[in-house]
C-alpha positions in Angstrom: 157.9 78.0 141.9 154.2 78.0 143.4 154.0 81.8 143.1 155.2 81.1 139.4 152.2 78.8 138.7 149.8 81.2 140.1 150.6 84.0 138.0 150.4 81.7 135.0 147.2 80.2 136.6 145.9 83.3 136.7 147.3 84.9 133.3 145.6 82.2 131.8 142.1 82.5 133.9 142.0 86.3 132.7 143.0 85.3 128.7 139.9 82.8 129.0 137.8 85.3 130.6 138.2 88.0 128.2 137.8 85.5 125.5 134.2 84.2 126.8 133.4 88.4 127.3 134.0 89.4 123.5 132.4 85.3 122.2 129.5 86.4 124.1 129.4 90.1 122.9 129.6 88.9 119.1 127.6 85.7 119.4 124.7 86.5 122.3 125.0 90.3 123.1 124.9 92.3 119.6 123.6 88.6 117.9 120.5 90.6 116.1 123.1 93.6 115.1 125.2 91.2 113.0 122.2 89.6 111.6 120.9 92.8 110.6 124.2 94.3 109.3 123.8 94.5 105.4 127.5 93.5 104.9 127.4 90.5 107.0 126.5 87.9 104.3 126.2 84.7 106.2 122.6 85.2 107.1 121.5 85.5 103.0 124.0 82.8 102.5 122.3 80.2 104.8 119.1 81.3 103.5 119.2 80.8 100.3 118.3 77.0 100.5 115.2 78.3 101.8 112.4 78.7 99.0 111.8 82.7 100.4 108.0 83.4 100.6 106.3 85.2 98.0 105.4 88.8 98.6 101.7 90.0 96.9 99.8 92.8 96.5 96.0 93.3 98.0 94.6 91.8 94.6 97.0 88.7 94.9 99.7 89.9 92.3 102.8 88.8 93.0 105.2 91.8 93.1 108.1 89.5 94.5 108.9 85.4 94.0 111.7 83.3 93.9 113.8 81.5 91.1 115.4 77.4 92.0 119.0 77.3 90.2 121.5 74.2 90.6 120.2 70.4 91.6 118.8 69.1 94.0 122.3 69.0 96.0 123.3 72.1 95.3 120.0 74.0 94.9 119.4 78.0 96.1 117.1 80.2 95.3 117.1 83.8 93.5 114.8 86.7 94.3 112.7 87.7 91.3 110.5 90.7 90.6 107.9 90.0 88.2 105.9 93.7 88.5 109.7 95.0 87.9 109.9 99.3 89.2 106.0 99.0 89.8 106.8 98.8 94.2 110.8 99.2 93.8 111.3 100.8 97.2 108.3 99.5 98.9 108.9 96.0 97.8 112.7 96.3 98.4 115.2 93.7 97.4 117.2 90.8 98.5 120.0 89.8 96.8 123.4 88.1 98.4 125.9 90.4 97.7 123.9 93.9 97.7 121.9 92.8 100.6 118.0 93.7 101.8 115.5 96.7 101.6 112.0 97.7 101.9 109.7 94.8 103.3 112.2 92.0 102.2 114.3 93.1 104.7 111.6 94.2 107.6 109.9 90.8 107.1 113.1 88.8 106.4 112.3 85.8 109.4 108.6 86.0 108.1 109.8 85.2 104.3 112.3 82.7 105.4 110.2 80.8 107.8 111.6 82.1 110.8 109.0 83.9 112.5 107.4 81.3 114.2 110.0 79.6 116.5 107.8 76.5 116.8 107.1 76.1 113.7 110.9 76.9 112.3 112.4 74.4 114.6 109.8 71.4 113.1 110.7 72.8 109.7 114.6 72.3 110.7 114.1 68.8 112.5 112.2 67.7 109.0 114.4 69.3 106.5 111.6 71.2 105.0 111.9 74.7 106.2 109.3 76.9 103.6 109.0 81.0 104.3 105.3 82.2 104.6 104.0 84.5 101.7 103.6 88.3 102.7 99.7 89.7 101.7 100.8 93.6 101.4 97.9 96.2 101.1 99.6 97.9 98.1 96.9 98.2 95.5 98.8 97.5 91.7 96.1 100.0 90.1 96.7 103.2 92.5 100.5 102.7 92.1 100.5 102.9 88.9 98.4 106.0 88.1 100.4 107.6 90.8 103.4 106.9 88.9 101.7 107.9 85.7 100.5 110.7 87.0 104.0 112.4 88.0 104.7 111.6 84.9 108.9 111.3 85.0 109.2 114.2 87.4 111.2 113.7 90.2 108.7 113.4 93.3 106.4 111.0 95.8 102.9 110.1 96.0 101.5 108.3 99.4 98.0 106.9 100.0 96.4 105.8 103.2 93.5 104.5 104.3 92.7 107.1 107.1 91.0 104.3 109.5 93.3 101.5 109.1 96.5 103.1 108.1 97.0 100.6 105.6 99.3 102.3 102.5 97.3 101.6 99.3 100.4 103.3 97.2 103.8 104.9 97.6 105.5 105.9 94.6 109.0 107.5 94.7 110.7 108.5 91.1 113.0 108.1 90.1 112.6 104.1 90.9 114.4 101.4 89.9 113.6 97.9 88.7 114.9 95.2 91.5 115.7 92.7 88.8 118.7 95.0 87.9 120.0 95.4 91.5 122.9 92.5 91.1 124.7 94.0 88.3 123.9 97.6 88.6 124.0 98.5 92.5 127.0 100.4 92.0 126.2 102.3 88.8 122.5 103.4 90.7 124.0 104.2 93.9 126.2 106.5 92.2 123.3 108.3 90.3 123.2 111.7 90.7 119.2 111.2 90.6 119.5 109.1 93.4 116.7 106.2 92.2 117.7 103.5 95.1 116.7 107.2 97.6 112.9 106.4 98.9 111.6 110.1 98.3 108.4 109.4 100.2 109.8 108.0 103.7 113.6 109.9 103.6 113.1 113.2 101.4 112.9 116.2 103.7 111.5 118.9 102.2 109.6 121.9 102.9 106.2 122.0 103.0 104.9 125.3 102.2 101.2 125.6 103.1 99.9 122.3 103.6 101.4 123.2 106.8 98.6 125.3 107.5 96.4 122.3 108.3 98.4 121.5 111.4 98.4 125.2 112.5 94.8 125.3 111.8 94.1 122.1 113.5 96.4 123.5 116.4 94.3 126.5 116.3 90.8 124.4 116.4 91.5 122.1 119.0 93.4 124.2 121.5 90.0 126.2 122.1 91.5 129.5 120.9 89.9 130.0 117.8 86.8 128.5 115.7 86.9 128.5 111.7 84.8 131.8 111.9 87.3 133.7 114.5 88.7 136.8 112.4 92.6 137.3 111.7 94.6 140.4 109.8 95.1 138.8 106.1 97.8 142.6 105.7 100.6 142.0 103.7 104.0 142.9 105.1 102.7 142.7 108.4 105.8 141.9 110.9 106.7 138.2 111.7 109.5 137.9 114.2 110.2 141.3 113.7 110.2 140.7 109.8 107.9 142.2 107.2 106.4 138.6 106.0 104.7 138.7 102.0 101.6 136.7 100.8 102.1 135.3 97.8 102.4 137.5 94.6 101.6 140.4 97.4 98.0 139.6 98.2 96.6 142.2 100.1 93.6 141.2 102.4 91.6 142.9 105.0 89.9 141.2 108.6 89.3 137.1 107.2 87.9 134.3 109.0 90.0 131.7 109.2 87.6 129.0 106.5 88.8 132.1 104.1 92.1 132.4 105.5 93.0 128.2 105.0 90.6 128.9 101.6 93.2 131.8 100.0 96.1 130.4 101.8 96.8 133.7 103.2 100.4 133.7 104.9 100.4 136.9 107.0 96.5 135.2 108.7 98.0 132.1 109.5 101.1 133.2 110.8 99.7 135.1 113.6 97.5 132.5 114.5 100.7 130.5 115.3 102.3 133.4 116.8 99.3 133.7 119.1 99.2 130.2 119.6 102.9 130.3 120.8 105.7 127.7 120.7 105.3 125.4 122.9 101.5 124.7 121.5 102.6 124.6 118.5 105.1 122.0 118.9 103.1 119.9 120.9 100.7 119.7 117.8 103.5 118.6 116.1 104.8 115.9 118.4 100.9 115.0 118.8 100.7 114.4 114.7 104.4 112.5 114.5 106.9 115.2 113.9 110.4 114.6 115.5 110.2 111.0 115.3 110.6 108.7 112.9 106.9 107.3 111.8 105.9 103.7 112.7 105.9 102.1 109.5 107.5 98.7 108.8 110.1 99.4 106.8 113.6 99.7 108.2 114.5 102.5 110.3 117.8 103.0 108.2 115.4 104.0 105.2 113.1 106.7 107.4 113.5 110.3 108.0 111.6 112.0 111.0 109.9 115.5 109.8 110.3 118.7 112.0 112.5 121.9 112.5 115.7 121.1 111.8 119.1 123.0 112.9 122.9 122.2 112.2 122.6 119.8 114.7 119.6 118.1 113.7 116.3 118.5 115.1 115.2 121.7 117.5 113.0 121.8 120.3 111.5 124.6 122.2 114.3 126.0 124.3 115.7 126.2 120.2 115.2 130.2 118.8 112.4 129.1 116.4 110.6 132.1 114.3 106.8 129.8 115.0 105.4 132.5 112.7 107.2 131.2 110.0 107.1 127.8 111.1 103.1 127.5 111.1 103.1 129.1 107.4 105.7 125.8 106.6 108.7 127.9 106.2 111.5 128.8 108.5 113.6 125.7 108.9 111.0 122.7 108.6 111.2 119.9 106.5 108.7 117.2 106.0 108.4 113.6 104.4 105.5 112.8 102.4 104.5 110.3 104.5 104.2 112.5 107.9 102.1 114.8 105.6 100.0 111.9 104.2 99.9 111.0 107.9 98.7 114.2 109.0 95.9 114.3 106.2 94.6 111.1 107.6 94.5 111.8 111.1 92.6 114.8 110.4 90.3 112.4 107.9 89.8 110.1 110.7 88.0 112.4 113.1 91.6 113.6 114.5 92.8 109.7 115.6 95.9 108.8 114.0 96.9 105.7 112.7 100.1 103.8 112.2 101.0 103.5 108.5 101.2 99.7 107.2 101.9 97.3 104.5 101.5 94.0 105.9 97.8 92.3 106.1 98.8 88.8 106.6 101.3 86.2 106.4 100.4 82.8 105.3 102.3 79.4 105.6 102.9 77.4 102.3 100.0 74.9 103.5 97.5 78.0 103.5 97.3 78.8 107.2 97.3 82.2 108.1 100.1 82.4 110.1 99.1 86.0 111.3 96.7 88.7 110.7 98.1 92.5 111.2 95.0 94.7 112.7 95.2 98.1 112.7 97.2 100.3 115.2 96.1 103.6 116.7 99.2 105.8 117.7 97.5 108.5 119.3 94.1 111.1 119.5 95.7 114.0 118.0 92.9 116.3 118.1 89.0 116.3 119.0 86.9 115.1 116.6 84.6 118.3 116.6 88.0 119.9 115.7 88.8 117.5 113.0 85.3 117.9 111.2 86.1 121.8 111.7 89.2 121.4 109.8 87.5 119.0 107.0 84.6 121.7 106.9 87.4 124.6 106.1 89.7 121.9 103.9 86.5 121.8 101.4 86.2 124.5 101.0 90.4 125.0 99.9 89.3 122.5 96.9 85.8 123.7 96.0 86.6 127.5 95.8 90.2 128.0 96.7 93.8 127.1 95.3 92.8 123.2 95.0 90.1 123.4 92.4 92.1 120.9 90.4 91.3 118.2 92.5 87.7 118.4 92.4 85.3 115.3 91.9 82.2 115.0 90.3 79.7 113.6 92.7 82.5 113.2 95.4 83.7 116.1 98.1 87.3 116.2 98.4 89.2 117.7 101.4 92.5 118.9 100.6 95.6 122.1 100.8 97.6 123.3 98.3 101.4 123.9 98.9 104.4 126.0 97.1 108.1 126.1 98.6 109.5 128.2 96.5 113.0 127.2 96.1 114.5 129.9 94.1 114.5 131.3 90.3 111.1 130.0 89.5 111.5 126.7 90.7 108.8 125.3 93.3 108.3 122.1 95.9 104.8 121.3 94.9 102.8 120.0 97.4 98.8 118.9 97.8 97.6 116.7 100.8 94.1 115.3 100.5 91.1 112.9 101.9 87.8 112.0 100.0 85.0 111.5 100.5 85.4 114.5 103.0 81.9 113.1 104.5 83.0 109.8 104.7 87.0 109.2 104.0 88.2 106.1 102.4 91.4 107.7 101.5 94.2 110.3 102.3 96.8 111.3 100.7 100.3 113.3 99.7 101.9 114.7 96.9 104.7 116.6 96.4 107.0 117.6 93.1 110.3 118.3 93.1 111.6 121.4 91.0 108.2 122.2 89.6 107.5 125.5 87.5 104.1 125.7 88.9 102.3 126.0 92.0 100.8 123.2 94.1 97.1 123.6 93.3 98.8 123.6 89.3 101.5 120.8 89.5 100.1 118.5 92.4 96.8 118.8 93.1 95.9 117.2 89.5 97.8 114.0 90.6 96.2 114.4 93.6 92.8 114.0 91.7 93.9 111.0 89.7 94.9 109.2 92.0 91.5 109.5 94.2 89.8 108.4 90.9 91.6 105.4 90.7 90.5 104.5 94.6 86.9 105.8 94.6 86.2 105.1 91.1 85.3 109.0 90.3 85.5 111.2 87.5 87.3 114.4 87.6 85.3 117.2 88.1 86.6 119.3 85.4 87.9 122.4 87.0 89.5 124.9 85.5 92.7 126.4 87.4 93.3 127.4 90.5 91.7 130.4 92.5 94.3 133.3 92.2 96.1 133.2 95.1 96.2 129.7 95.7 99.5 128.8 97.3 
């Protein structure tokens, strides 16, 4: 009978135990994973008694607010986008049944008065729990000319400030207007154009020869060549064994490298990376944030890392990489705007590279500053001798090379031109930029999906505009691109 009691004694004791183990798991050990889950609704539910803190732009416009429906007993609040598609996937959403993107979702405790824990347990004891407001550095003006400027097509524009890392604009179209997110998730999710996709921090694309600024920087800081050192600019000289074309069949003779970057010619700068090897290459890459996904605050469900991607995902060096190709932006790499906006600004900002942010401040509703985001350096990616090299070689690509387009009056801009050619005429436009090249305020990105034209054509003009809008310059009135520009 005793023996009886035991086993039941300790039946029981093991049911209990195993209950506590999976309570725990769900309620202590994977506590933030719930909370973070975008089909767990409780969170949102509970929330939305809270009057959710208003998210603004640099100038003070309020891209995102919210709406008091029902009485006093049963009050909640509804997320409301007054500036409409103007920072759709920056901004984000936050709606009960679709859920939370962009910076509603990074900032979430911030915009529900949770991320001060003293300060949310007072609110709770009084009954008067407020979110703080969220001071972005988007700037209302720059994102829409960027958005202007690309004019319907498919595509991404990101600015930086290269010293800071604060985004003044990221555009990705197609966008969508957040108002609309409640009754038409479903039918934009299923959009073939994919407007709910955030081309500027998921896209991968090729980059076709903006790539040539990391081999060049690669090249610069590594000691083995100087923008004067002389390379072959042949055409159909052998890549990895492989007879590799400039583009429309350029034929060049001994170049210096300023000329090389100038003329983007492919043949030059692939044996620069060939000479340079793998493993240097790639550890310019790691160095400028390929491989990784970039430290932005935005979700990491809504980032894409950049870098040489296999069937498995990415490669590394004991991977059979053609670097030739690789360091001309071909082979198999694929890029995000924002790692190529990133690597404009690190070169901008005398080769240091900063993390890319939205937030500036957060401040309670009784007009404290609740807390002030200062700029974060990720790394020194190259020397700044090396950088002002680079800039030096990078003028001279938009004052007599294939970014004319982009020219300034009164200002010096930095920039490369970029063409992925994707098949039966159809182009990835790229042009990456940073003015004043003397004294950079700005950096940016562009890229164009199925474009006709070339970068320096297609992307480099929304390049310009864009800079205007920043700098407050005029155009410089170029006519088209130097032939050759790629």
């Amino acid at each position: 009978m005793n023996r009886a009691i035991v086993h039941l004694f300790l039946l029981f004791t093991l049911l209990f135990s195993v209950l506590v183990v999976f309570t725990s798991r769900w309620s202590v050990l994977e506590a933030e994973g719930l909370e973070d889950n975008s089909a767990n609704r409780r969170p949102l539910l509970e929330q939305q008694r809270i009057p959710r803190g208003l998210i603004l732009a640099r100038d003070g416009t309020v891209a995102a607010d919210s709406r008091r429906l029902g009485t006093r007993e049963t009050r909640r609040y509804v997320r409301r986008y007054p500036t409409d598609s103007l920072f759709s996937h920056s901004v984000g959403y936050s709606f009960i049944d679709r859920g939370q993107s962009g910076l509603e979702q990074f900032y979430n405790d911030e915009l529900v008065g949770q991320g001060n824990e003293l300060a949310t347990i007072v609110d709770e004891l009084s009954g008067a729990q407020e979110g703080d407001n969220l001071r972005t550095t988007l700037d209302p003006e720059a994102q829409a000319v960027a958005r202007q400027a690309l004019g319907g097509r498919r595509g991404s524009v990101v600015a930086l400030e290269p010293d800071t890392g604060r985004v003044r604009a990221m555009v990705s179209l197609p966008d969508f207007d957040p108002n609309s997110i409640p009754e038409r998730f479903n039918e934009l999710n299923a959009e073939a154009s994919s407007p709910l996709f955030n081309r500027a921090t998921q896209a991968r694309y090729p980059p076709g020869s903006t790539f040539k600024a990391v081999t060049a920087a690669a090249a610069l800081d590594s000691g083995e060549f100087t923008p004067q050192s002389t390379v072959s600019g042949k055409n159909g000289k052998p890549i990895s064994a492989v007879p590799l074309q400039n583009f429309e069949g350029a034929e060049f003779g001994q170049v210096t490298l300023t000329e090389a970057l100038e003329k983007s010619i492919n043949t030059a700068w692939a044996e620069v990376g060939e000479r340079l090897g793998d493993s240097t290459m790639l550890r310019y890459m790691r160095r400028f944030g390929f491989g990784s996904e970039p430290p932005i605050d935005l979700p990491r469900n809504q980032l894409a890392a950049s870098g040489i991607y296999g069937e498995d995902g990415l490669l590394d060096a004991s991977d059979n990489i053609d670097i030739g190709r690789v360091s001309i932006g071909q082979e198999r790499l694929q890029v995000t705007p924002l790692q190529m906006a990133m690597v404009a600004s690190a070169i901008a900002n005398e080769g240091t590279l900063m993390a890319p942010i939205f937030a500036d401040r957060t401040v309670a509703p009784d007009g404290r500053v609740t807390q002030r985001f200062r700029p974060d350096r990720v790394r020194r990616v190259i020397r700044a001798g090396a950088a002002r090299d680079l800039t030096g070689m990078m003028t001279q690509v938009v004052d007599e090379g294939s970014g004319t387009a982009a020219r300034l009056r009164g200002v010096r801009v930095a920039g490369k031109t970029g063409t992925a050619e994707r098949g039966a005429g159809v182009n990835q436009a790229w042009f990456i930029a940073f003015a004043p090249a003397d004294d950079p305020k700005i950096a940016l990105a562009v890229t164009v999906e199925q474009a006709s034209g070339t970068g320096g054509e297609v992307a480099a003009p929304i390049a310009r505009r864009v800079l205007e809008s920043i700098l407050n310059a005029r155009g410089g009135g170029a006519g088209p691109a130097a032939s050759g520009g790629f």
